[in-house]
C-alpha positions as CSV (number, residue, x, y, z in Angstrom):
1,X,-0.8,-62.3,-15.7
2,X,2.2,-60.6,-18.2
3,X,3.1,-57.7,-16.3
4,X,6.2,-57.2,-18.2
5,X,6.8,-56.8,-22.1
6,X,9.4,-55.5,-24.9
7,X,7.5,-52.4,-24.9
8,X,9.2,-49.4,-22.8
9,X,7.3,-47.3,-21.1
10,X,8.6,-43.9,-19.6
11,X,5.5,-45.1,-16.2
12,X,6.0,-47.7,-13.5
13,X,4.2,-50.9,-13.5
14,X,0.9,-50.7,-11.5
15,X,1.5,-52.6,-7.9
16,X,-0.8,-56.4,-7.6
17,X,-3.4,-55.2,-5.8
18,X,-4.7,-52.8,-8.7
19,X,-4.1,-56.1,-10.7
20,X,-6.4,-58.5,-8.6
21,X,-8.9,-55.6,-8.2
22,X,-9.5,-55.8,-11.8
23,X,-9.8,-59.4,-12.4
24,X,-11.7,-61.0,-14.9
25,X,-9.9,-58.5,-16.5
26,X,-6.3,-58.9,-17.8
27,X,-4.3,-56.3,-19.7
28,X,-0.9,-57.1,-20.7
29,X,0.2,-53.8,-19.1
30,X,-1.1,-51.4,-16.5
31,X,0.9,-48.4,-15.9
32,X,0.6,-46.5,-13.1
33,X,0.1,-42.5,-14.1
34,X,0.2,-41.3,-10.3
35,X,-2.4,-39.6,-8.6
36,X,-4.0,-43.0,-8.4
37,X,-4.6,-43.1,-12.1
38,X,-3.7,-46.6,-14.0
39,X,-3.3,-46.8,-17.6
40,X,-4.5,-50.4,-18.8
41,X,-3.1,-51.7,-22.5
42,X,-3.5,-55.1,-24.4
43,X,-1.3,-55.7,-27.4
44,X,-3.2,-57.1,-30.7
45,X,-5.6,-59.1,-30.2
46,X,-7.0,-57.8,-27.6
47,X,-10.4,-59.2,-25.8
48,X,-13.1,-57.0,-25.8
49,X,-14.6,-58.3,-23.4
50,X,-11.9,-56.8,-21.0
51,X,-12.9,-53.0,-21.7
52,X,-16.8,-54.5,-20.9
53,X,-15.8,-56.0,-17.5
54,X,-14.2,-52.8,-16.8
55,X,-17.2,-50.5,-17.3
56,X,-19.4,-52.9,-15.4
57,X,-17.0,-52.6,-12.6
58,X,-18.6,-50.7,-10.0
59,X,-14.6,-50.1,-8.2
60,X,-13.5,-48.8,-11.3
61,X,-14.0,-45.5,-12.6
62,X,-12.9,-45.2,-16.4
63,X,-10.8,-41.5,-17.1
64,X,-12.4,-41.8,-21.1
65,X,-13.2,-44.0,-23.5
66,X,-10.7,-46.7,-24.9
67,X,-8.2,-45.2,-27.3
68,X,-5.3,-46.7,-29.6
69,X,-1.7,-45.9,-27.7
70,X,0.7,-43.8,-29.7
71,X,3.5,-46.1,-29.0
72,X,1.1,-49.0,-29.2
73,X,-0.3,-49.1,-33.1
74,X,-3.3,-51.7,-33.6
75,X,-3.4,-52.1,-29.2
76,X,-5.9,-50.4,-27.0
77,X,-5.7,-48.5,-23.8
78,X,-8.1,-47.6,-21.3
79,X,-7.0,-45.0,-18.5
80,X,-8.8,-45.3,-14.7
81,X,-8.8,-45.0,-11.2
82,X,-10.0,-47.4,-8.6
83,X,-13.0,-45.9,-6.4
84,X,-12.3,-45.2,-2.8
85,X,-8.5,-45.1,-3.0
């Protein structure tokens, strides 16, 4: 998993354990927001398939629909929260 980048980011990096709850699913980053909400990115190209494993996961509840970062041009993010945390 690439947990660290060239990108700055003004968040902390999300702890393992949201990592490994995710899985299939790998962003290259995952901020953590606070309050429990992440902030999952993948730089171009980015698989799909990610965003689909997400929705389907039943310990993931997605903030919003996947959205191009500001600082990211051509990326995609995807803010959530892990249920019963």
């Amino acid at each position: 998993m690439n947990r660290t980048s060239g990108h700055s980011s003004a968040h902390q990096s999300a702890p393992d354990a949201v990592w490994e709850q995710i899985l299939p699913a790998v962003p290259d980053r995952i901020n953590d927001l606070g309050a429990g909400i992440y902030e999952a990115l993948w730089w171009r190209p980015y698989p799909v398939m990610d965003i689909e494993i997400l929705k389907r996961d039943e310990c993931v509840e997605l903030l919003g629909p996947a959205f191009e970062p500001e600082q990211l041009p051509g990326g995609l993010g995807v803010q959530f929260r892990l249920r019963g945390q």
